[in-house]
Backbone bond lengths (Angstrom), bond angles and torsions (degrees), N, CA, C in turn:
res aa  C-N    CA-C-N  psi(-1)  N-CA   C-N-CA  omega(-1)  CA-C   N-CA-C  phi
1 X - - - 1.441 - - 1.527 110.36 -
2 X 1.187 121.16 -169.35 1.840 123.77 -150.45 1.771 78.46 -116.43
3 X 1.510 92.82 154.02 1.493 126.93 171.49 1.327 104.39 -80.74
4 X 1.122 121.04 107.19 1.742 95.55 171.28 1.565 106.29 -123.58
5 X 1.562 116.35 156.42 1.126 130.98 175.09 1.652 109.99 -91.12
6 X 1.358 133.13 115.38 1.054 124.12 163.46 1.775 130.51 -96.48
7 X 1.233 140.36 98.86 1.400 125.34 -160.76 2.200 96.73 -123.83
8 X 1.245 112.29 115.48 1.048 142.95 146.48 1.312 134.04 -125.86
9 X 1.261 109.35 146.50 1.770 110.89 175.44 1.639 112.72 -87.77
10 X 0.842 121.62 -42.29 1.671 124.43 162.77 1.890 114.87 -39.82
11 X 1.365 112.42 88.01 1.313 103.18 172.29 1.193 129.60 -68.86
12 X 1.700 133.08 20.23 1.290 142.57 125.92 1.261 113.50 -42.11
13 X 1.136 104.40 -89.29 1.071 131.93 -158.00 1.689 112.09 -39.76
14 X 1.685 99.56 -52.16 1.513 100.42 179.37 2.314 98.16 -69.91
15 X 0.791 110.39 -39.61 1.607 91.32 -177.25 0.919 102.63 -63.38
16 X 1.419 146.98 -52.72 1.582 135.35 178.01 1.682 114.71 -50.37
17 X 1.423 151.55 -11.16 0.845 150.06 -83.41 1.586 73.03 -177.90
18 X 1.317 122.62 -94.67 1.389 145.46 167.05 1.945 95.98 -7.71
19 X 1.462 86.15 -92.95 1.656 118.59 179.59 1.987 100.03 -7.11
20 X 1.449 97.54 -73.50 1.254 137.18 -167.58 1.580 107.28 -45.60
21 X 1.562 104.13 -47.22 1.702 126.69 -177.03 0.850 118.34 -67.85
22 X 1.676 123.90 -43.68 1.177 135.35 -137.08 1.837 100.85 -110.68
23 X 1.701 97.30 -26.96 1.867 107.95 -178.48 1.327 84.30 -81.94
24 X 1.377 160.48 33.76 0.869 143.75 -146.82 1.969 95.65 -169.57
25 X 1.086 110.43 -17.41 1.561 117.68 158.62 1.573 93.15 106.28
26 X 0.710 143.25 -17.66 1.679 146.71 178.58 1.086 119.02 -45.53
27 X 1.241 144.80 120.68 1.790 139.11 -175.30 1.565 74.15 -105.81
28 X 1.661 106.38 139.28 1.115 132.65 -166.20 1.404 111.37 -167.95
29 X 1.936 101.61 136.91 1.382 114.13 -140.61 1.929 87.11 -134.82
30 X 1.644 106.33 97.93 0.882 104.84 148.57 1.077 146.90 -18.66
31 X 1.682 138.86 157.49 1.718 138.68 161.03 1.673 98.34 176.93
32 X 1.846 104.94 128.63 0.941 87.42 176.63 1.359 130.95 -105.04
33 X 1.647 107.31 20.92 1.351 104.97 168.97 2.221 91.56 -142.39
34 X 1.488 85.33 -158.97 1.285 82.44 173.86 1.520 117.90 -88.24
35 X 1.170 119.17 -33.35 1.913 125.31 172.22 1.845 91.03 -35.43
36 X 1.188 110.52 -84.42 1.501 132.75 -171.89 1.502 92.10 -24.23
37 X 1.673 115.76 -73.16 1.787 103.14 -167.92 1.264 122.10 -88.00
38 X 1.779 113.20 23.56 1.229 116.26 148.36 1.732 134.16 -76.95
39 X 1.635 81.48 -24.14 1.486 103.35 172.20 1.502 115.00 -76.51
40 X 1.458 105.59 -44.16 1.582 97.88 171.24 1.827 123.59 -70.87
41 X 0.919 90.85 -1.25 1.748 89.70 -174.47 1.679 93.04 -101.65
42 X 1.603 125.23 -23.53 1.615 112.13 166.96 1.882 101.31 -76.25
43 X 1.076 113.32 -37.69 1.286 104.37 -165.95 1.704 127.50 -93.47
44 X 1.489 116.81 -17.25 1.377 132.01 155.99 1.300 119.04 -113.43
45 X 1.134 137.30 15.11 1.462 123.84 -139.40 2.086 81.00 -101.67
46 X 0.984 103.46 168.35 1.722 141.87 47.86 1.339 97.65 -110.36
47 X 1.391 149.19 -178.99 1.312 154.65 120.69 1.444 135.58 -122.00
48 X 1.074 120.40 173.86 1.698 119.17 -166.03 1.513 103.44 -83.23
49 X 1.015 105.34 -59.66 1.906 116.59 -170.75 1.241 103.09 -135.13
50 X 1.963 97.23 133.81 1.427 132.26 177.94 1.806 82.53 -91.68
51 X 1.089 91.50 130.04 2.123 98.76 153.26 1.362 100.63 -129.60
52 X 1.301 119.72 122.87 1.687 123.16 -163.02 1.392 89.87 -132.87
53 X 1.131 129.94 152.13 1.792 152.57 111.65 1.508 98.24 -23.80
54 X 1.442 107.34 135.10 1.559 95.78 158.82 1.196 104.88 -100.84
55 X 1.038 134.82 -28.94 1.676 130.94 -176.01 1.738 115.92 -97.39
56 X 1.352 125.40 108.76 1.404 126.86 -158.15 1.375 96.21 -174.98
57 X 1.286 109.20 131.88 1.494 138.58 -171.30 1.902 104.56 -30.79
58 X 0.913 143.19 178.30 1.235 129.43 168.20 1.185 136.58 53.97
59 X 1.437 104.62 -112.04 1.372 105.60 170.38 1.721 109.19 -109.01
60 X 1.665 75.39 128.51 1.745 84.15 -162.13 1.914 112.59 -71.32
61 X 1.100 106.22 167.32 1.941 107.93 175.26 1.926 99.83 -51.10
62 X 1.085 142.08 -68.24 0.988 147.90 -150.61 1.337 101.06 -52.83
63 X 1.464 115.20 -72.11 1.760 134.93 162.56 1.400 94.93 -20.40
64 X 1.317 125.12 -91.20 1.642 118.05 -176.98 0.969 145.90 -65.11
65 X 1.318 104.49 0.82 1.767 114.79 160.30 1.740 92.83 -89.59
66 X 0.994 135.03 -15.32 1.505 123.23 -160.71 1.789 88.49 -86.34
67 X 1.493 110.86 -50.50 1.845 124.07 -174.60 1.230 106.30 -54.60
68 X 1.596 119.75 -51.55 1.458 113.87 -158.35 1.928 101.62 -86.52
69 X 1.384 123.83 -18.03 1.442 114.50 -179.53 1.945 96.43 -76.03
70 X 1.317 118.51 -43.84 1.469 120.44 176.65 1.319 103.70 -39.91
71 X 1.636 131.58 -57.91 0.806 131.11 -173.42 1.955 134.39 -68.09
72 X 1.412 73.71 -22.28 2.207 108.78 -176.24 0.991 110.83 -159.57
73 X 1.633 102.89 83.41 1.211 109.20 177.75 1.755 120.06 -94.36
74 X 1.382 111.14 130.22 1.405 110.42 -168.90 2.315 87.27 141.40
75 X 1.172 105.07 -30.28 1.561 124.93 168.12 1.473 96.42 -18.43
76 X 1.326 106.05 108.48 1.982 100.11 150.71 0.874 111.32 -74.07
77 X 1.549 101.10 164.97 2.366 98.13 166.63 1.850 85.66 -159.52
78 X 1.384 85.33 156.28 1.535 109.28 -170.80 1.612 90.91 -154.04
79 X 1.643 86.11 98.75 1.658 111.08 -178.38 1.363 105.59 -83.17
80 X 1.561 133.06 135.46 1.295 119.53 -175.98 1.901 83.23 -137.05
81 X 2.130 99.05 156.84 1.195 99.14 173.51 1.979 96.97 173.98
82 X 1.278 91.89 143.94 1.915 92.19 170.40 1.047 105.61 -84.70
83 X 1.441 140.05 33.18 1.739 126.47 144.31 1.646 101.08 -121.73
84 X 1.310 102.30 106.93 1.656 89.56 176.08 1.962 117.55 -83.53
85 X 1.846 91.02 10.56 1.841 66.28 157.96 1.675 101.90 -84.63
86 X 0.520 118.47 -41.94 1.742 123.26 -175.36 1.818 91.77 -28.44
87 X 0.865 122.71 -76.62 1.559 139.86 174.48 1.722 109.77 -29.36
88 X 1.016 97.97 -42.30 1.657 107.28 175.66 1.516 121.81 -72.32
89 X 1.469 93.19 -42.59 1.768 116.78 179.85 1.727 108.14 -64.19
90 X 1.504 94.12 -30.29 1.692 96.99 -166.38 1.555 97.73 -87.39
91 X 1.496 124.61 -53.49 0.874 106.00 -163.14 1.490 119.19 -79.66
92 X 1.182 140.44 -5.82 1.196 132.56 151.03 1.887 125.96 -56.49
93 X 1.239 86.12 -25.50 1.523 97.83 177.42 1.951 119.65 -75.01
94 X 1.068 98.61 -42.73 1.627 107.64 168.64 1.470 129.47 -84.73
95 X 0.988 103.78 126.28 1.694 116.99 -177.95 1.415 123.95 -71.86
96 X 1.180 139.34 109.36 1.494 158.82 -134.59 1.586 140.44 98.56
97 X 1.323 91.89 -139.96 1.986 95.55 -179.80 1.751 96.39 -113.22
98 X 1.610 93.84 95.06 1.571 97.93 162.55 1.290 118.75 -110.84
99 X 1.013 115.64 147.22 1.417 121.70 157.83 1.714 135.22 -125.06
100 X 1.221 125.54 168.89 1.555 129.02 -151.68 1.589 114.72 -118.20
101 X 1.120 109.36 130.03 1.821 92.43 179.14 1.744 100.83 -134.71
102 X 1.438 119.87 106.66 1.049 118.80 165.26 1.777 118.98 -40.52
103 X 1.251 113.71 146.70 2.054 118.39 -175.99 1.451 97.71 -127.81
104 X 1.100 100.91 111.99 1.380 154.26 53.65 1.512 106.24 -121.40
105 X 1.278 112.23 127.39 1.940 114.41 -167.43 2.008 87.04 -140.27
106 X 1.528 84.58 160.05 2.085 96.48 -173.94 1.816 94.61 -84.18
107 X 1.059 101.12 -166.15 1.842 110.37 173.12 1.359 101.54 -101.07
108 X 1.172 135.70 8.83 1.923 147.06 156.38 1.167 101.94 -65.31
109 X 1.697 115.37 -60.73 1.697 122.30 -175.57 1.350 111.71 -74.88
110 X 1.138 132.46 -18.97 1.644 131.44 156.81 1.106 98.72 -79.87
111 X 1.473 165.43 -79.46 1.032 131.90 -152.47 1.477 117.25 -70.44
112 X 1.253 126.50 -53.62 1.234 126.79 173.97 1.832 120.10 -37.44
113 X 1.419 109.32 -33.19 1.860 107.09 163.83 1.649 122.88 -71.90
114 X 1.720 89.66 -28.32 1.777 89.91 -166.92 1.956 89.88 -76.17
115 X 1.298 113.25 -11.56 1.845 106.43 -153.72 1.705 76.52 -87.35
116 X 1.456 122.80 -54.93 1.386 108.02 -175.15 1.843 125.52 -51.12
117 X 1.204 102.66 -17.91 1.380 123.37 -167.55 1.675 108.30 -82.00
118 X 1.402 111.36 -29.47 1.462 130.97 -163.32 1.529 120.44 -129.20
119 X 1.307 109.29 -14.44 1.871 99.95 -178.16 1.117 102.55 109.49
């Protein structure tokens, strides 16, 4: 199964997220902002799929899906956020196979993005 990076600031959100990934066979590497899963992508990386927050203190989801595909490129990302222009803005902006998940979404719409994301 796929490596995935998960980085949100909502500690819901990332345990539901986790939960969801992991029943699902995924070894999955927390962060709760973007600094944090910049660090994990120097210090475990490579991985298959970024699932980011786009909106988060710092460095926002968009910003680090833009750093970590520069860096690994071929990088999925599965931008999630309750403004889906935000979602629109991002994904035109990043280079590859992204995809978008409106928040508040069921555990159908998380799995069904990570399955498009992975095979």
């Amino acid at each position: 199964m796929a490596r995935i990076l998960l980085s949100d600031d909502d500690a819901m959100v990332r345990d539901l997220f986790e939960r969801v990934l992991a029943a699902g066979g995924h070894q999955v590497f927390i962060a709760q902002d973007g600094q944090e899963a910049l660090a994990w992508a120097e210090t475990s990386g490579p991985f298959d799929v970024l699932v980011t927050d786009v909106h988060m203190p710092g460095i926002d989801g968009i910003t680090l899906a833009k750093a970590l595909t520069a860096k690994q490129p071929g990088l999925k990302i599965l931008l999630m956020s309750g403004f889906p222009e935000q979602l629109h803005r991002g994904k035109a902006e990043i280079p590859g196979h992204v995809e978008t998940l409106t928040k508040p979404c069921s555990i159908d719409d998380i799995r069904a993005r990570i399955k498009a994301l992975t095979g």
